[in-house]
C-alpha positions in Angstrom: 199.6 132.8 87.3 200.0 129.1 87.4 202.8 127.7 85.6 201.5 125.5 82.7 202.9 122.0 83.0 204.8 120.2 80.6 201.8 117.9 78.5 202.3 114.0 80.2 203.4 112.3 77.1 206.4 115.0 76.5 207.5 114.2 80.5 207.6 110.8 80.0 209.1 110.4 76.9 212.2 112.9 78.9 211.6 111.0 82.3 212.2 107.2 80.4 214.6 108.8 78.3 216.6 110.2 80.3 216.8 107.0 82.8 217.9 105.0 79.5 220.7 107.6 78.5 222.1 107.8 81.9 220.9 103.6 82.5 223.2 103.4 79.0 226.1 106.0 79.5 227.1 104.1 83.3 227.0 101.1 81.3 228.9 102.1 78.3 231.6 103.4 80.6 232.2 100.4 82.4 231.9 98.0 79.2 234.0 100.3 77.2 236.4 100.7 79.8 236.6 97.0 80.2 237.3 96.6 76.3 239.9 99.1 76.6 242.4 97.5 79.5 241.2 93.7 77.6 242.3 94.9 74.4 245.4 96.8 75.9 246.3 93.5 77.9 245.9 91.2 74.7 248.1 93.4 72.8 250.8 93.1 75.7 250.5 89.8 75.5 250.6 89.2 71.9 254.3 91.4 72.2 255.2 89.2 75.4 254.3 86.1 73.2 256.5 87.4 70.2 259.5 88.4 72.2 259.4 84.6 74.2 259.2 83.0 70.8 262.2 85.0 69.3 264.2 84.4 72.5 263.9 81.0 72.4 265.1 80.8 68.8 268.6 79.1 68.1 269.6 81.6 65.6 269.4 84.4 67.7 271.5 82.9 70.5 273.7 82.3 67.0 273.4 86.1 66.8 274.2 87.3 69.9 277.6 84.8 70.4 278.4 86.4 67.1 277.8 89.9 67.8 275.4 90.8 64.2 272.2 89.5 63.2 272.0 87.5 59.7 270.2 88.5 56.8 268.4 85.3 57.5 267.6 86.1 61.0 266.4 89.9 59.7 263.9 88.2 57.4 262.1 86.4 59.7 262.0 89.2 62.1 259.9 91.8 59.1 257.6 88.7 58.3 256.5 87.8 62.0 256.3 92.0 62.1 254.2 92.3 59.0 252.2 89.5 60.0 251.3 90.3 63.7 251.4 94.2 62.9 254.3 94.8 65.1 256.5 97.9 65.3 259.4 96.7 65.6 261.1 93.9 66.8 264.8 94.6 68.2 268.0 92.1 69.1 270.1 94.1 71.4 273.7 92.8 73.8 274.0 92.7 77.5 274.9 96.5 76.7 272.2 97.5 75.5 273.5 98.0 71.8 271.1 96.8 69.1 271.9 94.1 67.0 269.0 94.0 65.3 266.6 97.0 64.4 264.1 97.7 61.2 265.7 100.5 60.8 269.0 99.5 60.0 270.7 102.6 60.0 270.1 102.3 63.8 271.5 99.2 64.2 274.8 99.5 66.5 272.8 102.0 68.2 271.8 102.2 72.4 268.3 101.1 72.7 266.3 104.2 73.5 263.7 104.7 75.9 265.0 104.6 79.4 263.1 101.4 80.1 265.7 98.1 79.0 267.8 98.0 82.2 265.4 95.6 83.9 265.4 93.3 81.2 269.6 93.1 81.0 269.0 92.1 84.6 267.1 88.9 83.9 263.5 90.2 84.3 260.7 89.9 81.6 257.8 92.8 81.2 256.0 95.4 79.6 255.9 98.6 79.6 254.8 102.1 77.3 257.5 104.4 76.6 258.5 107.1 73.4 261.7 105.2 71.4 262.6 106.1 67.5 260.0 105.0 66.4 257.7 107.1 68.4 255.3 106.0 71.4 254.7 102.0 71.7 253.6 99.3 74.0 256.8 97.5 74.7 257.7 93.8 75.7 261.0 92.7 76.6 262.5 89.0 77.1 266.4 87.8 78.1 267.9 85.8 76.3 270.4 82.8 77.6 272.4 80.5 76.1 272.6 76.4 76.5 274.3 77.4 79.9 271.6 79.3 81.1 273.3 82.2 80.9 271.7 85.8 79.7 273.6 86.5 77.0 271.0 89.4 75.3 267.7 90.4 75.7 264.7 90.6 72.8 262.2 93.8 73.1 259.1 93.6 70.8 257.2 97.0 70.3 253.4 97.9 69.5 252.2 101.5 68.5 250.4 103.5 70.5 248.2 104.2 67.3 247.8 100.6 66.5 246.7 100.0 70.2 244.1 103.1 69.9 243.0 101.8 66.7 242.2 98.5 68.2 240.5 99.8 71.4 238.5 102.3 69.1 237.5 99.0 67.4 236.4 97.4 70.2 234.3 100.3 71.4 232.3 100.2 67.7 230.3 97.7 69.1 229.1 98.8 72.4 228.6 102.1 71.2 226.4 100.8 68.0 224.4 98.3 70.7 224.0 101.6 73.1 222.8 103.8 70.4 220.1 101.2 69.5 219.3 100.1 72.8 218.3 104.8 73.3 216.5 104.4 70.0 214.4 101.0 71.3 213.9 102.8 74.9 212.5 105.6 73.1 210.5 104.2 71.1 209.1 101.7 74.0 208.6 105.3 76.3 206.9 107.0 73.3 204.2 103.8 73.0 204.2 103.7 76.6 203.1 107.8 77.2 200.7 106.9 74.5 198.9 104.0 75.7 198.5 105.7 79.3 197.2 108.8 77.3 194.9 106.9 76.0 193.6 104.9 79.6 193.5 108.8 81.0 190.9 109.5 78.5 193.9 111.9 76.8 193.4 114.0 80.0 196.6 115.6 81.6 197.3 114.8 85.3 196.3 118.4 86.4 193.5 118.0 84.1 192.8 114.8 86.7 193.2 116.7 89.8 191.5 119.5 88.7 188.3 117.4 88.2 189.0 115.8 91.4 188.9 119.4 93.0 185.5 119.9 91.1 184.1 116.4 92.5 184.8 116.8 95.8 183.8 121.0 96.0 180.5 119.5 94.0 179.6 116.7 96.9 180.6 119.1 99.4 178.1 121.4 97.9 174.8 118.9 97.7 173.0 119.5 100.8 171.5 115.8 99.5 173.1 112.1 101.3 175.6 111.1 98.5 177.1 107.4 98.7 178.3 105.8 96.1 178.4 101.6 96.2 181.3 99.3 94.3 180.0 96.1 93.3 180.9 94.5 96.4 178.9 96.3 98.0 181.3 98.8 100.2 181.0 102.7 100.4 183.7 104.5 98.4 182.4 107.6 98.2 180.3 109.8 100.8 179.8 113.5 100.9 179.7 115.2 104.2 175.8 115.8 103.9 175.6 112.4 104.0 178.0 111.5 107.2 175.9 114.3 108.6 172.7 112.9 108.5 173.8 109.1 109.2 174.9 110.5 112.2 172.4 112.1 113.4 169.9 108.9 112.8 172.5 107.1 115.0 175.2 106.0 112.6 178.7 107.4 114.2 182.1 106.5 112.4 183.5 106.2 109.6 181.8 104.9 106.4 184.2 104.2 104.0 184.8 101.0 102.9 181.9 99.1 105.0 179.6 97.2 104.0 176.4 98.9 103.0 174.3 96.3 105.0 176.9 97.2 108.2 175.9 101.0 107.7 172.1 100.4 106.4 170.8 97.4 106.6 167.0 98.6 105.7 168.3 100.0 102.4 167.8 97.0 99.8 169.5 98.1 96.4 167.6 96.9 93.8 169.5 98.1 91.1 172.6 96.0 92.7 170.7 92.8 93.6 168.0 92.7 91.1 169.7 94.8 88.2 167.1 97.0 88.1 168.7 100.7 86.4 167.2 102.9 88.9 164.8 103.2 91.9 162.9 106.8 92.6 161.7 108.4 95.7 161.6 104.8 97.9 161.5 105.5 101.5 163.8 104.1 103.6 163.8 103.9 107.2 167.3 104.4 109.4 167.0 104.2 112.7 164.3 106.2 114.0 164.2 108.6 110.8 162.8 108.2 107.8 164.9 109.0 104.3 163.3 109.7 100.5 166.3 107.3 99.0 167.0 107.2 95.1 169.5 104.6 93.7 171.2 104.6 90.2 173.3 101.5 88.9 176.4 102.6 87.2 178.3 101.0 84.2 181.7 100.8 82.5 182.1 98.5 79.4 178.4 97.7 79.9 179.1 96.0 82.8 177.6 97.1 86.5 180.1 98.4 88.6 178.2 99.5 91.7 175.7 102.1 92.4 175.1 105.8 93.5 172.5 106.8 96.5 171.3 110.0 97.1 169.2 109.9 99.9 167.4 112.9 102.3 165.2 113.2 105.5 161.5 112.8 105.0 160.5 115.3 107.6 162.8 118.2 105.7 161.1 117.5 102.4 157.9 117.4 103.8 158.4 120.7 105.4 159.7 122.0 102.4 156.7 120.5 101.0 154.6 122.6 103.7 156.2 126.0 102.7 155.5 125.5 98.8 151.9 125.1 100.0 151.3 128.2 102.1 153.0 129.7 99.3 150.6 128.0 96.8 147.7 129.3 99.5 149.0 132.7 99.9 148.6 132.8 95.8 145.2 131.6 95.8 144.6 133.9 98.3 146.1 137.0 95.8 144.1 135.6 92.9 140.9 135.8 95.1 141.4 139.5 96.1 141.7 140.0 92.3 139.0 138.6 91.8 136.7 139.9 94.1 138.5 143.8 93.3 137.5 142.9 89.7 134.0 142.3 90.7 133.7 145.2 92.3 135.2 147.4 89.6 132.7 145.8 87.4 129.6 146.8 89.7 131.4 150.3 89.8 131.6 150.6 86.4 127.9 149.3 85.6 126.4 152.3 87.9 128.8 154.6 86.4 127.0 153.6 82.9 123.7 153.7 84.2 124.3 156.8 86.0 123.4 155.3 89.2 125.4 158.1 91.1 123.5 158.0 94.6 124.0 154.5 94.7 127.7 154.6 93.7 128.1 157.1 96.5 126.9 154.5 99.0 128.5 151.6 97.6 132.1 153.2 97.5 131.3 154.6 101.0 130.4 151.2 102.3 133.6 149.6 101.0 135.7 152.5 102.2 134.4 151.5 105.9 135.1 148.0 105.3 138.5 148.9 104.6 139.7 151.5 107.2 137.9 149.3 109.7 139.9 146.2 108.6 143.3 148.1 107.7 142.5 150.5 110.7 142.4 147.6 113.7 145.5 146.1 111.7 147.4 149.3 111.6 146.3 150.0 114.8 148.5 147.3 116.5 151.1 146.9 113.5 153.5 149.6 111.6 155.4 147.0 109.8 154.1 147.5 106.3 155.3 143.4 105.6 153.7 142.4 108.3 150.5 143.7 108.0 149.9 143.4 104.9 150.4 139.5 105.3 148.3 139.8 108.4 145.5 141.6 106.1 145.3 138.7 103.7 145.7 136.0 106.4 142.5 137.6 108.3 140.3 138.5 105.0 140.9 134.6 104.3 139.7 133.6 107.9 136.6 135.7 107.7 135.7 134.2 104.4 136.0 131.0 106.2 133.2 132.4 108.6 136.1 132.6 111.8 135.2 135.4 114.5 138.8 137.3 114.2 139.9 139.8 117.7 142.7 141.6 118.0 144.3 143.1 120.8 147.5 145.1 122.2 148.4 147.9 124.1 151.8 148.8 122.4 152.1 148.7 118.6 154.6 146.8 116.9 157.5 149.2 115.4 159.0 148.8 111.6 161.6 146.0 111.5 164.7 146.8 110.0 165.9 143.2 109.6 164.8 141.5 106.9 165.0 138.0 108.8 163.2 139.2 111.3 160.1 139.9 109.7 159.8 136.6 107.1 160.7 134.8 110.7 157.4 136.3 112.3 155.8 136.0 108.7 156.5 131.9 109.5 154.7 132.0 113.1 152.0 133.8 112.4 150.9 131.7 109.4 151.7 128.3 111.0 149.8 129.9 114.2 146.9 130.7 112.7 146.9 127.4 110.0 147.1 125.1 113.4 144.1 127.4 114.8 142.0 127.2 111.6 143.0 123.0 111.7 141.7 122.7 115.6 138.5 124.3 115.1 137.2 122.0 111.5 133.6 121.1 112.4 132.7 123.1 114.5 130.1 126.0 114.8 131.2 128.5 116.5 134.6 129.7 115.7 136.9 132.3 117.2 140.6 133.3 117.1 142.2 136.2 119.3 145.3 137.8 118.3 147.8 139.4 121.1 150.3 142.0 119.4 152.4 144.3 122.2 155.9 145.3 123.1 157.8 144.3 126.8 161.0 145.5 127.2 162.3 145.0 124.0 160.5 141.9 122.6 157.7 141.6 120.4 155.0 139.9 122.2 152.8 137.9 120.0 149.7 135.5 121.5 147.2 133.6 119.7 144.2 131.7 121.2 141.5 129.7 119.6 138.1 128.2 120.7 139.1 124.6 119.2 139.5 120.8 120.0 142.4 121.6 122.0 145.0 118.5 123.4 146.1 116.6 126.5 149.1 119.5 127.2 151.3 115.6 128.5 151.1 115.2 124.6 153.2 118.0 123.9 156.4 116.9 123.2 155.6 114.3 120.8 153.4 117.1 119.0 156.3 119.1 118.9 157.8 116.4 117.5 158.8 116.9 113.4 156.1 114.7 111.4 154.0 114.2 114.5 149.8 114.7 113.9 147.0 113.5 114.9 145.5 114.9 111.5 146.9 111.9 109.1 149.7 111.1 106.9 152.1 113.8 105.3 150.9 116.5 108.6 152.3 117.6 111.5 155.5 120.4 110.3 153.6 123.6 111.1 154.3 123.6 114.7 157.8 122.3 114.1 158.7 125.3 111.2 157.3 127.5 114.0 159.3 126.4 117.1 162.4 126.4 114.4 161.7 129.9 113.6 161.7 131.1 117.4 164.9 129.1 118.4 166.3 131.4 115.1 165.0 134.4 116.5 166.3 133.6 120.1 162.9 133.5 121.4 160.8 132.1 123.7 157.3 130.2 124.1 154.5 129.0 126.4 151.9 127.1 125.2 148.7 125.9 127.5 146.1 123.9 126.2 143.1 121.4 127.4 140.7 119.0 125.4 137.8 120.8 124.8 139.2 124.1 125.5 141.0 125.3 122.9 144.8 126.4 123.0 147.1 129.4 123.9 150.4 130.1 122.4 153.0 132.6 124.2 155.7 134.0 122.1 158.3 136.3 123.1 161.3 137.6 120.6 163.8 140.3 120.6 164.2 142.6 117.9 165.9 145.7 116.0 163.8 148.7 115.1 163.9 150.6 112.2 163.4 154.1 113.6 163.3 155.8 110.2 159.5 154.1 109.1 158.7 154.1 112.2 158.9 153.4 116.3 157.0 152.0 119.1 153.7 153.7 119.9 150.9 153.1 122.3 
């Protein structure tokens, strides 16, 4: 089973989401990191600045020549450490020992923190290091006196929890402006997924594809030309049926995105040029073949964005055309019989009523002959019950039409066990004897002889008629599809016939002169069906 997908508005609400946290996190990190080493470095040098100022002070030059720090010097010291949030601010010797300490019970004391010999050398710096007072950021600055000579050193101290508590500070901000910047990208992502929802007709992309699937199984499927037309007139869309058929009128390549005019120029669309909505069942010539063409505009936002084409050849639809009317015949035909066997039943029943028994006797004895004689030379020459039958309605049709009807054949034809085979013979021997019928209108005498036999194999089928007949140089544009000399909408009987053969792998032969009538061959290889019956003389 498929695995359902996540719905389109919930992936890109995570998708844009995600991108933002992780777009916001990297920058957080560096910004915040930034802060961090600014607000570490403004710190130092807010305890460098302190220490330099202190060093630089008379009175503790004064201090260190004496060897104790006044009370006056100690005051100052708290205030400029109260004010600047200092930790401490110590006076020590060229020894090391403190002079000066907040804590004053540490004042004679080593300074503490393995840090202060750099500073008794002359150099001034920072550094971080754990004294009494616990972990601090530490600055430290010689002192000299009018001589230039280091006679002490200063060392101003930070907390390492005042410096935290000032980065932490700093980082308020960038985390505040990142946590509204997620909830703005969130928000944008959220109206975003909703607005494409809403283009996608609230359709889910495998929704889309699916229906994509469905179009192109659909076109695939039409057995009708399908071209669809943008407003500039190129071919977006065409189904295979439709390549198909172009290129066998003489059309090879690729159709997409030409012109319609480049591909077709006969095919004029009215409901493009002349906004007409739709045009039904125009023909169209292309090439040498003729196409039943209809044309639908299309529309989005009431405006006309191009057109659709479906489109087929004229000969196929005519033949189709041809079928439904030997169909239509072979119903008339039925409803004749039915009405003639009514007739009959009615004359049956009449001398039954009047008691007309000797009568009765000769009229059911006179229709019995009729019958075995007509189902008898049928039978005679067919076993196929399909076959003859048809055969029995084609000829009762023909006689009624006042056509002299032979049949002949020294083998009989054996049950057919494919299905195919028989409506395939069903097709020539209908369009046979419908071309026979045609050839021989107007005249007085007409006569048609049938040829059923088996040679090695084939069924051999022959049918020869008494009509107009043709020039036999004629024949391949009479076996051409549409061709007749009978008129418009003619000429598919032979075609459907010489269709059915090439199906059947068979052969033909027809002769023919004007004034003589014609003579179709037809040979065809078949399968017997040896349980109804098999091939008899």
């Amino acid at each position: 089973m498929r695995k359902k997908d996540l719905p389109l508005m919930l992936q890109m609400m995570l998708f844009t989401s995600g991108l933002i946290c992780f777009t916001l996190l990297v920058t957080g990190l560096l910004i915040g990191y930034n802060q961090a080493a600014e607000t570490k470095k403004a710190l130092a040098d807010k305890a460098s600045l302190s220490a330099s100022h202190f060093a630089r002070m008379p009175i503790v030059v004064e201090a260190l020549k004496k060897g104790e720090a006044e009370e006056r010097l100690r005051s100052i010291s708290a205030e400029i450490r109260e004010e600047n949030d200092l930790q401490y601010i110590v006076l020590m010797d060229m020894e090391g020992i403190r002079l000066m300490h907040p804590v004053a019970e540490r004042i004679g004391e080593h300074f503490v923190g393995g840090d202060v010999d750099a500073v008794l050398e002359g150099k001034r710096y920072t550094s971080e290091a754990v004294g009494t007072l616990g972990p601090s950021m530490r600055a430290f600055e010689p002192v000299y006196n009018q001589e230039g000579t280091q006679i002490g050193a200063i060392s101003v101290g930070i907390s390492t929890k005042v410096i935290n508590q000032a980065v932490w500070d700093s980082l308020k901000i960038t985390i505040l402006g990142t946590v509204l910047s997620l909830g703005l990208g969130l928000t944008g992502s959220y109206f975003l997924a909703r607005r494409l929802k809403k283009t996608l007709f609230d359709l889910e992309p495998q929704e889309i594809a699916y229906m994509m699937e469905e179009r192109e199984a659909m076109l695939d499927s039409v057995s009708e030309g399908v071209i669809a037309i943008n407003a500039d007139h190129q071919i977006i869309i065409a189904n295979p049926s439709s390549e198909f058929m172009l290129e066998r009128a003489g059309y090879h390549g690729d159709i997409i995105g030409e012109k319609i005019i480049d591909v077709w120029p006969e095919l004029s669309l009215e409901v493009l040029l002349n906004g007409e909505k739709a045009v039904y069942d125009k023909p169209v010539r292309f090439g040498n073949v003729e196409m039943i063409t209809n044309s639908v505009s299309f529309k989005v936002d009431k405006n006309d964005v191009g057109a659709l084409v479906t489109f087929r050849d004229r000969n196929e639809l005519d033949a189709i055309m041809k079928k439904l009317s030997g169909v239509e015949s072979y119903a008339h035909t039925l409803r004749m019989q039915t009405h003639e066997f009514m007739n009959k039943l009615h004359i049956i029943g009449a001398m039954v009523y009047t008691e007309s028994y000797e009568e009765l006797a000769e009229y059911v004895d006179s229709l019995s002959q009729i019958y075995q004689r007509e189902t008898g030379i049928i039978s005679a020459h067919i076993d196929d019950v399909a076959i003859a039958g048809y055969l029995l309605t084609k000829l009762e049709r023909l006689e009624q039409l006042q056509i002299d009807i032979e049949i002949q054949g020294e083998n009989k034809w054996p049950s057919l066990s494919d299905p195919t085979a028989v409506d395939r013979w069903i097709t020539i021997i209908g369009n046979s004897l419908e071309n026979a019928v045609d050839a021989m209108v107007g005249q007085k005498e007409k006569k048609i002889t049938l040829v059923f036999d088996v040679f090695d194999e084939e069924l051999f089928y022959e049918i020869r008629d008494n009509g107009a007949g043709f020039d036999i140089g004629e024949l391949p544009s009479i076996l051409e599809k549409g061709y007749s000399t009978k008129g418009l909408n003619r000429g598919y009987g032979m075609t459907i016939m010489i269709n059915a053969i090439k199906a059947g792998n068979g052969t033909y032969h027809i002769q023919s002169e004007i004034g003589a009538g014609m003579c179709l061959q037809i040979k065809m290889p078949y399968k017997r069906n040896d349980k109804e019956g098999n091939n008899s003389k």
